[in-house]
C-alpha positions in Angstrom: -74.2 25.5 -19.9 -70.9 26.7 -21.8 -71.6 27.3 -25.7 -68.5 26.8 -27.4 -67.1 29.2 -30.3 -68.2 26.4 -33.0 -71.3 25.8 -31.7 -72.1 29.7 -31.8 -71.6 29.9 -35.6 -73.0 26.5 -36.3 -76.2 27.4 -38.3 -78.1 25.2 -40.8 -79.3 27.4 -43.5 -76.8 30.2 -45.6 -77.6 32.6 -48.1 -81.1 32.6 -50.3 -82.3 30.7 -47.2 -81.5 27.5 -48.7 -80.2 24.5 -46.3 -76.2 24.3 -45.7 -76.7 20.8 -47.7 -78.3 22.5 -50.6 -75.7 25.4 -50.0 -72.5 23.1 -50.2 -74.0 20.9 -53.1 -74.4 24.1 -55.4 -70.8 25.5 -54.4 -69.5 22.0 -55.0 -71.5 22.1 -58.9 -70.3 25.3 -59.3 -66.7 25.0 -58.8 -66.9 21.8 -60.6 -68.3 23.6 -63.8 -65.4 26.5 -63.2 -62.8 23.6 -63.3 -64.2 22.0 -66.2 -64.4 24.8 -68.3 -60.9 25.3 -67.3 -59.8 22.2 -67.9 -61.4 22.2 -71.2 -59.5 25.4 -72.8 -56.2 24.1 -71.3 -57.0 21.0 -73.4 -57.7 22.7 -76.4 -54.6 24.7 -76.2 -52.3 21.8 -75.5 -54.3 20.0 -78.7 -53.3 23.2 -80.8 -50.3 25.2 -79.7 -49.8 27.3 -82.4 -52.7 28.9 -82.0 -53.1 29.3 -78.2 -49.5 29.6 -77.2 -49.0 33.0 -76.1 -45.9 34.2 -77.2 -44.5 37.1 -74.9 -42.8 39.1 -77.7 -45.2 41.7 -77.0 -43.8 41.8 -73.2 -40.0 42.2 -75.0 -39.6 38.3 -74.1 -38.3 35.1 -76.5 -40.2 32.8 -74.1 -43.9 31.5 -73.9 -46.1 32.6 -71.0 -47.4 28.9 -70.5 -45.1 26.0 -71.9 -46.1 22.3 -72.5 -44.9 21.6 -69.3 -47.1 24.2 -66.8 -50.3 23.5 -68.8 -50.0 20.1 -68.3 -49.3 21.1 -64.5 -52.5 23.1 -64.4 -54.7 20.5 -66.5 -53.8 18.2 -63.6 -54.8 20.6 -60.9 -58.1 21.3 -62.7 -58.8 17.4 -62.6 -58.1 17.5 -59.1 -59.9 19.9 -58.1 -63.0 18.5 -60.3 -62.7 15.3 -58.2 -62.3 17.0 -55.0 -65.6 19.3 -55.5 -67.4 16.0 -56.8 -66.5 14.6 -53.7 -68.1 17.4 -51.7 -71.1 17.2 -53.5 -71.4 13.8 -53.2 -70.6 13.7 -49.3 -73.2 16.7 -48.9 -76.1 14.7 -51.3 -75.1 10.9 -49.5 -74.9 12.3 -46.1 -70.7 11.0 -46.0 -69.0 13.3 -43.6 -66.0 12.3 -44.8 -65.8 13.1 -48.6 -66.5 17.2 -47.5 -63.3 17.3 -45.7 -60.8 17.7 -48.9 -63.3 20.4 -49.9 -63.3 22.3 -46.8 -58.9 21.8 -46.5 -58.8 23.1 -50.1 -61.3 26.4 -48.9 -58.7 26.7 -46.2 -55.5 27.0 -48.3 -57.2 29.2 -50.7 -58.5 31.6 -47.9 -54.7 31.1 -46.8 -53.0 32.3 -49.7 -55.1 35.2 -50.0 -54.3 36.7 -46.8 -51.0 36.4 -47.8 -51.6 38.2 -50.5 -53.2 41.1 -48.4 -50.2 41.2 -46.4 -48.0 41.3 -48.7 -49.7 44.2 -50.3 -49.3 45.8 -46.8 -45.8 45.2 -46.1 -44.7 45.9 -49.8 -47.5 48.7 -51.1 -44.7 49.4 -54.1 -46.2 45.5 -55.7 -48.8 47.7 -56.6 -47.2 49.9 -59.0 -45.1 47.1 -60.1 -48.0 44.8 -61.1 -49.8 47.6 -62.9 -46.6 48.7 -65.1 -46.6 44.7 -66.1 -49.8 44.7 -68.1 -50.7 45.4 -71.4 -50.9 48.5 -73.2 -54.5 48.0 -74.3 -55.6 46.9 -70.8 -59.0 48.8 -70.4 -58.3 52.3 -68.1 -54.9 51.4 -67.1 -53.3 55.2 -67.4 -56.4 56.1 -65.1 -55.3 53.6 -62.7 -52.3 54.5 -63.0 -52.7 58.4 -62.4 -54.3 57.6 -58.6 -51.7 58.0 -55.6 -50.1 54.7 -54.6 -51.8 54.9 -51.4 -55.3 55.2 -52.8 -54.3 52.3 -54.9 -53.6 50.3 -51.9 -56.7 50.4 -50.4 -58.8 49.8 -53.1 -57.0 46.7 -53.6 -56.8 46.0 -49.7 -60.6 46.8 -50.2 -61.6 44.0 -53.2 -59.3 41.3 -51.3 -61.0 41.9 -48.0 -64.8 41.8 -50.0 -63.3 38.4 -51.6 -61.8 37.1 -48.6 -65.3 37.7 -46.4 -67.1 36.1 -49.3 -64.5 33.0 -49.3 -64.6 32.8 -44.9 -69.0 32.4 -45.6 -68.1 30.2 -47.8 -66.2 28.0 -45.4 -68.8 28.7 -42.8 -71.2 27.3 -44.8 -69.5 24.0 -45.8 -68.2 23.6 -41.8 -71.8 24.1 -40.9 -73.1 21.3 -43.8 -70.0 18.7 -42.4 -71.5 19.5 -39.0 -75.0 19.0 -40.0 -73.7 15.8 -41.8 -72.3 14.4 -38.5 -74.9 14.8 -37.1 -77.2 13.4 -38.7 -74.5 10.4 -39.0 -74.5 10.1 -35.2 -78.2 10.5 -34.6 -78.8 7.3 -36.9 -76.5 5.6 -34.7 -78.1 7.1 -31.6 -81.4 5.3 -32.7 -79.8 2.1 -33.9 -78.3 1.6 -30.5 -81.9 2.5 -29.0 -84.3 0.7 -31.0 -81.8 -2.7 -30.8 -82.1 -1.9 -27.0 -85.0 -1.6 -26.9 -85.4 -4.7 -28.7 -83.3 -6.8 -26.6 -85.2 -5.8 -23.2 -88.6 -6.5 -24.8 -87.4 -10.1 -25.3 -86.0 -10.1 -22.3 
């Protein structure tokens, strides 16, 4: 019998030994709260911009860092991505295959875009220095930072990105595995449907 690659991987219990239902609903709560929270100081900085409006004069700049316009922009991508994590945990909790998917495409980008950001780190090591010479003064040890070789400072970068991207690709495993487990349970109920009214019909029969 031929195991394919998916069904190799497919497992239906992740980290703290907890069920890949359990799993998804928690990550689903948890990026909801992240999202909410950010939601809620982008809020409170559009209700008062004088007082959260960070003007880049310190960076030797006349213009604000975030304007009217691209908080507005990221208060609607926080609501998004509320609804789409309150999806996933609703999917995982109702057994609805279907509501984990915008979840699991929104795990993909992310994982996406930072890879790219490895590679780009790869191809142009020099971003590096660059990005360091941007921040503030008072940025905690940034002349020690600084001071390492620009090589050493690629790979401890290269080094947190590929910790965060592992973390991120169990992460997808987890919620793959709880859409899996979902299906399957979805087919199984109509596995016995089909049975029992079967069943039915040839007992009458």
């Amino acid at each position: 019998m031929v195991i394919s690659p998916w069904d190799r991987w497919h497992s239906t219990s992740c980290c703290l030994c907890c069920h890949v239902r359990t799993g998804t609903i928690i990550l689903g709560v948890w990026y909801m709260l992240i999202n909410a929270v950010v939601l809620l100081i982008l809020l409170t900085a559009l209700s008062d911009p004088e007082q959260y409006h960070l003007t880049s004069a310190e960076l030797a700049n006349d213009l604000d860092v975030m304007d009217d316009a691209n908080m507005c922009i990221a208060s609607a991508i926080s609501l998004l991505m509320i609804l789409i994590c309150g999806m996933a945990t609703y999917g995982a909790y109702k057994l609805r295959a279907a509501w984990i998917i915008p979840f699991f495409c929104y795990q993909i980008f992310d994982f996406a875009l930072n890879s790219l950001v490895a590679v780009s780190i790869v191809v142009y090591p020099n971003t590096v220095q660059d990005y360091l010479q941007q921040l503030p003064e008072n940025f905690p040890y940034k002349e020690e930072i600084a001071a390492l070789s620009n090589v050493c400072l690629v790979l401890v970068v290269l080094l947190f990105i590929g910790c965060i991207l592992g973390f991120k690709a169990y992460l997808i495993a987890c919620v793959w595995n709880c859409y899996r487990y979902v299906t399957g349970q979805g087919t199984s109920e109509i596995l016995l449907y089909v049975t029992t009214n079967d069943t039915t019909v040839s007992h009458f029969r």
